[in-house]
C-alpha positions in Angstrom: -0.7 -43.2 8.2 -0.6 -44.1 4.6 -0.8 -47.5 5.2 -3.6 -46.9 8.1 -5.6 -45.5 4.9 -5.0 -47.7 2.1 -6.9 -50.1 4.9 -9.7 -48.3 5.2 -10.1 -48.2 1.6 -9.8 -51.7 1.8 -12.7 -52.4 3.9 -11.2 -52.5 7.2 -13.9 -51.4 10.2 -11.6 -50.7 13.1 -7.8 -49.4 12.8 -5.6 -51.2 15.6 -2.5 -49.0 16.2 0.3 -50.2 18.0 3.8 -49.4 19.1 5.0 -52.3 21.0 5.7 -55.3 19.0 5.0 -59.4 20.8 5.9 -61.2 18.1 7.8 -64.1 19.0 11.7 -63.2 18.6 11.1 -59.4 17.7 9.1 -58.7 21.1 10.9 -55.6 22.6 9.9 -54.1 25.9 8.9 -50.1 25.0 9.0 -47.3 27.5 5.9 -45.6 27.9 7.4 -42.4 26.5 8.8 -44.5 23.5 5.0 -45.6 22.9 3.5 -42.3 23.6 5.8 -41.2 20.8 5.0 -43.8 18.7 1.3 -44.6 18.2 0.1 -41.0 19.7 0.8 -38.9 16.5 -0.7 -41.8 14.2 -4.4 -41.6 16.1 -4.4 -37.8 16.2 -3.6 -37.7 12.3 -5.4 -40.6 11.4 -8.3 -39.2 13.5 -8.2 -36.2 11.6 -7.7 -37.1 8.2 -10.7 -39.7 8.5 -12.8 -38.5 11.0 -15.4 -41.8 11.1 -12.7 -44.1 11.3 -12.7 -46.0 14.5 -9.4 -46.7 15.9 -8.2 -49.2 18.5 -4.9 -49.0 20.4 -2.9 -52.0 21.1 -1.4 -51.1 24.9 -1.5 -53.0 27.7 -0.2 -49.7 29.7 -3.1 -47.3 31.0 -1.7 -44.4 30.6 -0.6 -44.8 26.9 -4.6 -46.4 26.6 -6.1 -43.0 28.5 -3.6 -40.5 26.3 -5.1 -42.1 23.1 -8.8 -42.0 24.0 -8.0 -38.3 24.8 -7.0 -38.0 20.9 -9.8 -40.3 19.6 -9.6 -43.9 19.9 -12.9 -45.7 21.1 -11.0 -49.4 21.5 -8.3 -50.2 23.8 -6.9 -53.9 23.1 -5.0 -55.4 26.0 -2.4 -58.5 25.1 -2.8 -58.7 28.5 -6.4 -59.2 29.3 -5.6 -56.3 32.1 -3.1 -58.2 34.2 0.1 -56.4 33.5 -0.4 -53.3 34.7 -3.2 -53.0 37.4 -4.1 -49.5 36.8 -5.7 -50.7 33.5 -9.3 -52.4 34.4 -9.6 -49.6 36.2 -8.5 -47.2 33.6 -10.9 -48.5 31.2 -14.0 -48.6 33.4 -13.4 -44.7 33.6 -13.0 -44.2 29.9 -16.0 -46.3 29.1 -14.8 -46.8 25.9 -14.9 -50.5 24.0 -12.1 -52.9 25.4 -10.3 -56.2 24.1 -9.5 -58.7 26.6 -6.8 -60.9 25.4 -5.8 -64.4 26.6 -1.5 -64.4 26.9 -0.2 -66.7 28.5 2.9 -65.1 30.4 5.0 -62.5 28.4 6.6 -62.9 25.2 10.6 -63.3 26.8 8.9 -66.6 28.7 6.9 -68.5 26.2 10.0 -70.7 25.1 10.1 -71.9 28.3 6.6 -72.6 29.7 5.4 -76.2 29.7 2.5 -77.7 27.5 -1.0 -77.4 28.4 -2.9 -80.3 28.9 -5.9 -79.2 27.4 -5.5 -75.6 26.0 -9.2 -75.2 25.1 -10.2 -75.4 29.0 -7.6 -73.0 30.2 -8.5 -70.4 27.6 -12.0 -70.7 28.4 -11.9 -70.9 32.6 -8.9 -67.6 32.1 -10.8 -65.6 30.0 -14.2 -66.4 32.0 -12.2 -65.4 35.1 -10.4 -62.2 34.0 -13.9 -61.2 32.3 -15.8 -61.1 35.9 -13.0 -59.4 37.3 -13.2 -56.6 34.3 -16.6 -56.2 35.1 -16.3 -56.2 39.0 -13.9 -53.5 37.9 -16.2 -51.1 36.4 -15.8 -52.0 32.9 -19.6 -52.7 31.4 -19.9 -56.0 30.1 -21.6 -54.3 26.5 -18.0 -52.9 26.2 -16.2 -56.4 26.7 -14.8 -57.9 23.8 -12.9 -61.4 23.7 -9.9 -62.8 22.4 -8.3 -65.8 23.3 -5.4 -65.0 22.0 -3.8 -66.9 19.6 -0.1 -67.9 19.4 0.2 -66.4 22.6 2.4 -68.6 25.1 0.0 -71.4 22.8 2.7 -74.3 21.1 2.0 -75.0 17.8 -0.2 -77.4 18.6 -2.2 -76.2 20.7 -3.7 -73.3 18.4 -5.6 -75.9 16.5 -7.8 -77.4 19.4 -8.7 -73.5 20.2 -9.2 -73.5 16.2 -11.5 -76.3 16.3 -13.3 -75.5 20.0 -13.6 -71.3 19.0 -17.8 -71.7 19.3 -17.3 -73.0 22.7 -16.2 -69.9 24.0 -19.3 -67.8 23.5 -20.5 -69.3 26.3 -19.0 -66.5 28.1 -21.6 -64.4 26.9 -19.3 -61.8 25.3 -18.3 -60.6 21.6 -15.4 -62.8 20.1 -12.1 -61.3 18.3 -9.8 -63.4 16.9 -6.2 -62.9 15.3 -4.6 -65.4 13.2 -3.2 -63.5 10.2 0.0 -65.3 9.4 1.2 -66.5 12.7 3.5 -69.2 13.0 1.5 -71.7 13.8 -0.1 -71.4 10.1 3.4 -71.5 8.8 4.3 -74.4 10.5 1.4 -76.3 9.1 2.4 -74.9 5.6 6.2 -76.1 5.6 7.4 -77.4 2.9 10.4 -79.7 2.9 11.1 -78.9 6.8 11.2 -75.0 6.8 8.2 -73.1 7.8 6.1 -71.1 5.1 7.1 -67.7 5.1 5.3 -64.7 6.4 4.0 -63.9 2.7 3.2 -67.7 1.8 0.6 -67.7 4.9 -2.7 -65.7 3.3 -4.2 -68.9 2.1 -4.2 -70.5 5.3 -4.7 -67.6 6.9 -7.8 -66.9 5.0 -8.9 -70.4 5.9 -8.7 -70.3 9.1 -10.1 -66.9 9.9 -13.2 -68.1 7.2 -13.3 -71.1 9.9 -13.5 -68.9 13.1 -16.3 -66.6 11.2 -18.3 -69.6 10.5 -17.9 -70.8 14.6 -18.7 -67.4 15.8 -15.8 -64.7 15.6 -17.2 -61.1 15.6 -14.5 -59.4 14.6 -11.0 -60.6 12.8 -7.6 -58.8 13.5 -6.1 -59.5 9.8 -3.7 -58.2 7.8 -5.0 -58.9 4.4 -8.1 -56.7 4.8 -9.1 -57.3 1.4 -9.0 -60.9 1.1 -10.2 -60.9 4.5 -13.3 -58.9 3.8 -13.8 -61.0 0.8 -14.1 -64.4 2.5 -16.0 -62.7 5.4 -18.9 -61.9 3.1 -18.7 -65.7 2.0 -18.8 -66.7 5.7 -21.7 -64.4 6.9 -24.1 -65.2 4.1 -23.6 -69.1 5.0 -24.2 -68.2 9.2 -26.6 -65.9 7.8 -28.0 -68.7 6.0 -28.0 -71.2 9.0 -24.7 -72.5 8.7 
């Protein structure tokens, strides 16, 4: 809660409460009674502490997505893009609330093992196209869609940076853009230094980088941890699109 604040005070616009972590290595699967318990008491407090603040979840479970509209939220963001449980297009369509469809390629406990993508930028983009129609053939309004595709998410290291350098291409869609790079891995790998990988709290610099980069391509809304830095270098970046850059 305290942290949820010192955010807002920070600048951040949306709030994006989770209780299931998919960090690679650290990804643990969460009963829905262990979720409920863990994000439900933060949106009902937050909610009435700051009132105006708008507050995603982060569940790709409907009924844990459904239980915190009931207390508030307005966002539900799906690692998933709606795929892993079937209840949650659906779910969302009834809610009518704004939802984040997110590009994962398989689950956290299998990205080790899947095999490179030959062109990641064409996947993401035919995937998220595909899983948007069926959202909306679902019920879900396409002024509620928001994408993500989803980065580090089954994606090798190498294969962040082509979706990096292609983001623009993916408004073709037609929809919003979110993107989330705040210190993945991906970042720290580009950052090692003598063969280890920058640490978590030696990524904001190329963090900021590259989420200035996805502003300037078209991002809509970045999923950051830095808020202040973040807010800071977005101002930058919308005066130059604002510009004509």
């Amino acid at each position: 809660m305290v942290h949820a604040e010192h955010l807002l005070d920070e600048g951040a616009s949306i709030i994006d409460v989770g209780g299931e972590s998919t960090r690679p290595g650290v990804a643990e699967a969460v009963s829905e009674e262990e979720e409920r318990r863990r994000v439900l008491p933060v949106i009902r407090d937050l909610k009435r502490r700051r009132p105006k603040a708008v507050v995603s979840v982060d569940t790709y479970k409907a009924a844990v997505a459904r239980a915190a509209v009931d207390l508030g939220a307005e966002v539900v963001n799906d690692v998933s893009g709606f795929r892993w449980d079937p209840k949650m297009a659906k779910t969302l369509a009834e809610l009518k609330v704004g939802a984040v469809l997110m590009h994962s390629r398989g689950r956290p406990d299998e990205w080790a093992g899947l095999p490179p993508i030959g062109d990641p930028v064409l996947m993401v983009k035919r995937d998220l196209r595909q899983w948007a129609e069926a959202a909306t053939l679902a019920g879900i309004k396409r002024d509620r869609l928001v994408l993500d595709p989803g980065f580090g998410f089954g994606k090798r290291f190498e294969e962040n940076y082509p979706l990096l350098a292609h983001f623009g291409e993916l408004q073709q869609a037609g929809f919003p853009l979110l993107a989330g790079v705040s210190r993945k891995s991906f970042i720290g790998r580009l950052l090692a230094r003598e063969g280890k990988d920058a640490e978590v709290g030696e990524r904001l610099y190329g963090t900021l980088a590259a989420e200035t980069g996805l502003i300037l391509k078209g991002a809509h809304i970045i999923r950051t941890h830095d808020v202040r830095f973040a807010v800071e270098a977005a101002r930058v970046a919308d005066a130059m699109v604002a510009s004509g850059g």
